[in-house]
C-alpha positions as CSV (number, residue, x, y, z in Angstrom):
1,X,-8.0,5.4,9.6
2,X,-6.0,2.6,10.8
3,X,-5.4,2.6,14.6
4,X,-1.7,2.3,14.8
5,X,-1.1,1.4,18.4
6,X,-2.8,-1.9,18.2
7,X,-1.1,-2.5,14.4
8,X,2.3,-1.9,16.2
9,X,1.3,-4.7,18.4
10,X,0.3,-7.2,15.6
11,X,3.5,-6.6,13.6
12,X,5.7,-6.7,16.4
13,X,4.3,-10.1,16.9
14,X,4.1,-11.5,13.6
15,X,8.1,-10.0,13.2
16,X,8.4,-13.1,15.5
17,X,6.9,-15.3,13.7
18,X,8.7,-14.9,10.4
19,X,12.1,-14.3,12.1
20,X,14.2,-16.2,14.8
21,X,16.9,-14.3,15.1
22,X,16.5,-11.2,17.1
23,X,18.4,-9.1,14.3
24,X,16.2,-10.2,11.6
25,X,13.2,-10.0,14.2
26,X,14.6,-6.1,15.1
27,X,15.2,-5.2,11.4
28,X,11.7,-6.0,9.7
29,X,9.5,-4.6,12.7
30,X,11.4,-1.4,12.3
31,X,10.8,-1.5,9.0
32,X,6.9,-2.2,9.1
33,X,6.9,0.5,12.1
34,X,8.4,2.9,9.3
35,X,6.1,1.8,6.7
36,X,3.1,2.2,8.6
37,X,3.9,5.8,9.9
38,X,4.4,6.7,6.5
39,X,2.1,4.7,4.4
40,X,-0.4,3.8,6.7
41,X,-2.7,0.1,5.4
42,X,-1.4,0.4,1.5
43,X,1.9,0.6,2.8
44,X,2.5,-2.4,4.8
45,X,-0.1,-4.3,2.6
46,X,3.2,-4.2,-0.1
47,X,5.0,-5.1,2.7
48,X,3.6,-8.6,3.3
49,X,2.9,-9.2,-0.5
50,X,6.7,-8.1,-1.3
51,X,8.2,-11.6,0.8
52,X,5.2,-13.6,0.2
53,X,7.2,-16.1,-1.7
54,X,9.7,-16.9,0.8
55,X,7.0,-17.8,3.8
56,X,6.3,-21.4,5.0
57,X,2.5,-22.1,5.6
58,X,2.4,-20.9,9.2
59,X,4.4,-17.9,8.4
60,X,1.9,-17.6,6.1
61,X,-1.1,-18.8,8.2
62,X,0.5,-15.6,10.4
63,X,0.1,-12.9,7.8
64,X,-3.6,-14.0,7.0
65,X,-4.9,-13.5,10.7
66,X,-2.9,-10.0,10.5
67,X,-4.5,-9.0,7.2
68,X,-7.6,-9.8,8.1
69,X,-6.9,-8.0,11.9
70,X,-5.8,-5.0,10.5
71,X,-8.0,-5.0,7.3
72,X,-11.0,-4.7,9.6
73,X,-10.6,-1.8,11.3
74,X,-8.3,0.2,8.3
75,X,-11.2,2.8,8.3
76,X,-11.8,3.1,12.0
């Protein structure tokens, strides 16, 4: 089970990374805060994959160190 706490943190912070402005910013971490309360790792996995596309290579850089974060400890 994916400790959600610390996954809240890590997609707060990478909301910052893809985003500058602080709409943007609110709108997707409420929306990956949603997703992971109801569909837990699968959930927000579709999540990143969905805006892949539009990411620059730090953005993306961003969602690798998350994915690999989060993927780790999925079954703790």
């Amino acid at each position: 089970m994916l400790d959600i706490f610390p996954a809240w943190q890590h997609l707060s912070d990478l909301s910052k990374t893809l985003h500058t402005d602080e709409a943007d910013i609110a709108a997707w971490t409420d929306r990956a805060r949603k997703t992971l309360l109801e569909l837990g790792w699968p959930g927000i996995e579709a999540l990143l994959r969905e805006e892949a596309k539009s990411r620059n290579d730090s953005q993306q850089a961003a969602v690798g160190e998350l994915r690999n974060s989060l993927a780790n400890h999925q079954h703790h």
